[in-house]
C-alpha positions as CSV (number, residue, x, y, z in Angstrom):
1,X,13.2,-6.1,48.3
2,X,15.6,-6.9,45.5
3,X,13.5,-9.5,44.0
4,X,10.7,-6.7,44.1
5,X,12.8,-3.9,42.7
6,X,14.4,-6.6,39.8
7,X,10.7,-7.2,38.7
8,X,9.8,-3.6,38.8
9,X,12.6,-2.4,36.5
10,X,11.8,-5.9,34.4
11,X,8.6,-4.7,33.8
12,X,9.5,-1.0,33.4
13,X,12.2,-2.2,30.5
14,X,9.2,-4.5,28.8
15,X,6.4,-1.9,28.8
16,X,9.3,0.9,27.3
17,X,10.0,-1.6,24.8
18,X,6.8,-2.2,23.4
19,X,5.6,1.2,23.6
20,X,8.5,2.1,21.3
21,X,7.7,-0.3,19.2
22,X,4.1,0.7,19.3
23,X,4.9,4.7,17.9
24,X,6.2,2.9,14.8
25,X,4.1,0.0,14.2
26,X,0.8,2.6,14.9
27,X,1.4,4.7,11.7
28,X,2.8,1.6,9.4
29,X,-0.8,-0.1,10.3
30,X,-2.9,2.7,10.3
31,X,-2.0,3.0,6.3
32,X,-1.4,-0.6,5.5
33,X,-3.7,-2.1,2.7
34,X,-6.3,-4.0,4.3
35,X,-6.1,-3.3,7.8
36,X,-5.8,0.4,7.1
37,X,-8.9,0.6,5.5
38,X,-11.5,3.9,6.5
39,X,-14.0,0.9,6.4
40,X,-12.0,-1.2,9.3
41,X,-12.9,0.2,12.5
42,X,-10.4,1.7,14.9
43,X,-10.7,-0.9,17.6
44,X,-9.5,-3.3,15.1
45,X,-7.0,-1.0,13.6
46,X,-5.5,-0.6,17.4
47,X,-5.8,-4.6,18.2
48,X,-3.8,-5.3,15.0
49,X,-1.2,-2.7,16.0
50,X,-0.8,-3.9,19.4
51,X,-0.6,-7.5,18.0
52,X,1.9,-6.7,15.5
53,X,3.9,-4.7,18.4
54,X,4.3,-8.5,20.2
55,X,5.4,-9.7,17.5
56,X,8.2,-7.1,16.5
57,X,9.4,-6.1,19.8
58,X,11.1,-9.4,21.3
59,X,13.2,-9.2,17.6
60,X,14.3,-5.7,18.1
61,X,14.7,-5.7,21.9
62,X,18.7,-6.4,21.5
63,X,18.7,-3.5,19.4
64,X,17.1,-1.1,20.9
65,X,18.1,-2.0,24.6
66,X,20.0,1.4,25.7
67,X,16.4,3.4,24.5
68,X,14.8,0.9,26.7
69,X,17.1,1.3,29.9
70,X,17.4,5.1,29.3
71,X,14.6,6.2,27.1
72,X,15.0,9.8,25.5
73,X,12.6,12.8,25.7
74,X,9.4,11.7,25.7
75,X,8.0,13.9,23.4
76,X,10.9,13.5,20.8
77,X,10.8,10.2,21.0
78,X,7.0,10.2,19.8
79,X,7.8,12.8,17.1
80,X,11.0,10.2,15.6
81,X,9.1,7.0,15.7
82,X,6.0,8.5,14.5
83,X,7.7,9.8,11.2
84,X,9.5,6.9,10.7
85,X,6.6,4.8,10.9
86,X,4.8,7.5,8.6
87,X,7.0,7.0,5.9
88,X,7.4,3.5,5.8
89,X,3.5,3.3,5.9
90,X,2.8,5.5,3.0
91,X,5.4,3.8,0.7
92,X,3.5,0.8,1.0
93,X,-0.1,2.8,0.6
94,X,1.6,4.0,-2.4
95,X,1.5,0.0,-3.8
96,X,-2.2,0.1,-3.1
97,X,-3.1,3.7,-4.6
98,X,-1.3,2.3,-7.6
99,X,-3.8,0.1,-7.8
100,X,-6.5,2.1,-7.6
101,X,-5.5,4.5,-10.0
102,X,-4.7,1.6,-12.3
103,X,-8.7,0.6,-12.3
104,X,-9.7,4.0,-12.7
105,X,-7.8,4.4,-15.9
106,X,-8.7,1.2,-17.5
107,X,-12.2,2.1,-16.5
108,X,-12.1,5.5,-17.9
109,X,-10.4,3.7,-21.3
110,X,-13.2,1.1,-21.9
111,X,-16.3,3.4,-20.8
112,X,-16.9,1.2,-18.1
113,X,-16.3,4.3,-15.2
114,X,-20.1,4.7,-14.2
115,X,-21.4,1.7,-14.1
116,X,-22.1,-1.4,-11.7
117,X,-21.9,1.1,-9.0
118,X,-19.7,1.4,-6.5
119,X,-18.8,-1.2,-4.0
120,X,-16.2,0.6,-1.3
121,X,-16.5,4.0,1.2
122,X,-14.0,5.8,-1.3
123,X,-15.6,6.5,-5.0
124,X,-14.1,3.9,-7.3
125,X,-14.7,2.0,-10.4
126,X,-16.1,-1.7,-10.6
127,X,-12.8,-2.0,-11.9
128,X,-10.5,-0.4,-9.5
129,X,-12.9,-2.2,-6.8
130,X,-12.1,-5.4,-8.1
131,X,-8.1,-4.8,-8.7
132,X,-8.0,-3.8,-5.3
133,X,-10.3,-6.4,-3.7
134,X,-8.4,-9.0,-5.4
135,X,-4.8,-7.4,-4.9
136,X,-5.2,-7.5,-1.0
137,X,-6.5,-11.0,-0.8
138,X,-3.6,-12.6,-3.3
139,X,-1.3,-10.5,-0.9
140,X,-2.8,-11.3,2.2
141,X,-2.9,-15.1,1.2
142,X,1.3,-15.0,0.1
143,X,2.1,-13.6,3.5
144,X,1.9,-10.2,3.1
145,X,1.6,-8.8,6.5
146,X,5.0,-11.1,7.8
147,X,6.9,-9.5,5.3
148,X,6.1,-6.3,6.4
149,X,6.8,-7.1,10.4
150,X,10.2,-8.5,9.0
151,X,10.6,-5.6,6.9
152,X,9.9,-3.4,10.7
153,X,12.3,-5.4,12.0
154,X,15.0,-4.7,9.6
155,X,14.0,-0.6,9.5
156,X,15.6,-0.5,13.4
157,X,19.3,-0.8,11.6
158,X,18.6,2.0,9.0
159,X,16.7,4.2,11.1
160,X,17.9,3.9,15.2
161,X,15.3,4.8,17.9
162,X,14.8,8.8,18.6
163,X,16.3,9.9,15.3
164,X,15.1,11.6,12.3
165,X,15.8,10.6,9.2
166,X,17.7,13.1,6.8
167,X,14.9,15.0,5.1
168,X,16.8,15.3,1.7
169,X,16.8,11.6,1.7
170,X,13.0,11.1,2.5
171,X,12.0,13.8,0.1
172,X,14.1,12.9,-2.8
173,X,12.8,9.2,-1.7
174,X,9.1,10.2,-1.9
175,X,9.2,11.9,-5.1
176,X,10.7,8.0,-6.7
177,X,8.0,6.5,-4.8
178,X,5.3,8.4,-6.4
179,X,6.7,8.1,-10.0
180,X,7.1,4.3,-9.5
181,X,3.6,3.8,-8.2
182,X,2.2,6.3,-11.1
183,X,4.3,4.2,-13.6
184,X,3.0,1.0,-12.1
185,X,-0.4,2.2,-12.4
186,X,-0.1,3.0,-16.0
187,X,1.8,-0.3,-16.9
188,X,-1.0,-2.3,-15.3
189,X,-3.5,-1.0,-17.4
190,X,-2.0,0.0,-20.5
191,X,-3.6,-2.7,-22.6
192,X,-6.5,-1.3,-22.0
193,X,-5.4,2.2,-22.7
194,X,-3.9,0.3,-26.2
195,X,-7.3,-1.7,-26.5
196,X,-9.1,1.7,-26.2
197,X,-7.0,3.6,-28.9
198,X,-7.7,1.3,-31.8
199,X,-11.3,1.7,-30.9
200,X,-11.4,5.1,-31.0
201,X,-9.3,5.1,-34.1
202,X,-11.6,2.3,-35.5
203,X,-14.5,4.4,-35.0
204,X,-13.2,6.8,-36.7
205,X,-12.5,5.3,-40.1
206,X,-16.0,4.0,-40.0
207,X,-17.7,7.1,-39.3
208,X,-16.0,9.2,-42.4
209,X,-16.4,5.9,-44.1
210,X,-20.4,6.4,-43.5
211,X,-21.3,9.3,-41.8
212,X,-25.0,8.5,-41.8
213,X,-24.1,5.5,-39.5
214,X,-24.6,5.9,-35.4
215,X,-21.2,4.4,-35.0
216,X,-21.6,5.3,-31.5
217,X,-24.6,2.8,-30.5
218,X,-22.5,-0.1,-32.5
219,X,-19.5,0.9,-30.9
220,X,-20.6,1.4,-27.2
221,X,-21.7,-2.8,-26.6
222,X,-18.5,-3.8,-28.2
223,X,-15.8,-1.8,-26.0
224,X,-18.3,-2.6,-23.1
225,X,-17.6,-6.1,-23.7
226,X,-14.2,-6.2,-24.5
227,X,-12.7,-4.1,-21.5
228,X,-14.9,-6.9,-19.4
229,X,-13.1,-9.4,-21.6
230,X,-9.9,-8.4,-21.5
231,X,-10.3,-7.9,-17.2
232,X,-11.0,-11.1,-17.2
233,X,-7.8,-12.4,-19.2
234,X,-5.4,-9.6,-17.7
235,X,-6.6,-9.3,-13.7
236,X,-4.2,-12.9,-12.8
237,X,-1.5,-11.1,-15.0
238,X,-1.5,-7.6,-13.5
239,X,-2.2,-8.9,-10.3
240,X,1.2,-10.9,-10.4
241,X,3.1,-8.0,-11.7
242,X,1.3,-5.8,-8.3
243,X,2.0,-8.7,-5.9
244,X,5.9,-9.1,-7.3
245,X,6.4,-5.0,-7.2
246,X,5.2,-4.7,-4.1
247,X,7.2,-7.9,-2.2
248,X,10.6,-6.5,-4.1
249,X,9.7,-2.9,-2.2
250,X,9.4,-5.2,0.9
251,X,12.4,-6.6,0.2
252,X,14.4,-3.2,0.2
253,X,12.0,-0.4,0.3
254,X,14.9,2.6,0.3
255,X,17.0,1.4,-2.5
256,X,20.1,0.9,-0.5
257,X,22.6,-1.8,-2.1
């Protein structure tokens, strides 16, 4: 009856450790480029949490031991991890919105916004398509998704099981999240911002130089081909610079020393 009862309680502790696990890995996955993706079914969105939650838990089991034995409310427990694992997951969404919102602007620069279609379930440029595309596999390919279970890992010594975190510091957080990933965006595709500026100015000094010139049916071909021309020297570069920004947030995503 011992042996019974030891197994029982064995078993109890396992399934209490992965299902804390579990509320924190959910959310991270649920918003994590690639797999988080409204085109990636949910079955596979679950599978890939559960899988991540193998990996993580028997890392964090040491530390999170008493939760196991003696596991808080249940209902506050869900509410903690769930936030916790919310906030991690949109300050690496943030990386990938950054992205996004990269493409769109160099798309909207070089008049190249409306066409080639559009190649994913949300409304983006050929651009922004091919940024992202591109972004996740080069990420994907250096390891991406480790990084992020060592990083989940690491997050149980900031942020203990069944507490909040201080929502001064996750507000004040946020707001430097979303400057960085708008400044990123706009670093990423300021040469073609640049690019588009000296057209525009260009265009201008030809057209008071002969007003009875269409300037716009010369110009239209030549900035058409030079934002694809300069996408196809820049994507390796501004891929980098994504891939480096992203795996240094990795690295220490709150900014502590």
């Amino acid at each position: 009856m011992n042996a019974a009862a030891d197994l029982l309680q064995i078993s109890r502790d396992i399934l209490w450790l992965h299902f804390i696990v579990f509320l924190r890995v959910g959310p991270i996955m649920s918003l994590f480029p690639g797999f988080g993706e409204r085109s990636v079914p949910a079955r596979v969105k679950l599978v890939v949490a559960i899988m991540f939650t193998v990996v993580v838990a028997p890392a964090i089991a040491p530390l999170i031991a008493e939760a196991t034995r003696q596991p808080p409310p249940l209902a506050w427990l869900v509410l903690s991890e769930t936030v916790i694992g919310l906030v991690i997951g949109i300050g690496i969404r943030l990386f990938l919105l950054a992205l996004q919102t990269a493409g769109s602007i160099a798309a909207q620069a070089t008049s190249l916004a409306q066409i080639l279609g559009n190649a994913g379930v949300t409304p983006l440029p050929a651009i922004g398509h091919l940024l992202v595309v591109g972004g996740l596999a080069l990420a994907m390919m250096l390891g991406l998704h480790v990084r992020v279970a060592e990083m989940v890992v690491l997050t149980y010594n900031l942020f203990p099981v069944a507490e909040l975190p201080d929502a001064a510091a996750v507000t004040a957080w946020g707001i430097r999240q979303v400057a960085a990933s708008f400044a990123l965006a706009f670093t990423l595709a300021a040469p073609f911002v640049i690019v588009s500026v000296l057209y525009n100015l260009t265009l201008g000094i030809i057209n008071r130089a002969m007003p009875q010139m269409m300037v716009v049916f010369v110009g239209a071909p030549v900035i058409t081909a030079g934002g694809l021309g300069l996408l196809l020297l820049l994507a390796p570069t501004m891929l980098t610079i994504w891939v480096k920004a992203i795996e240094t947030f990795i690295v220490n995503p709150f900014g502590g020393g």
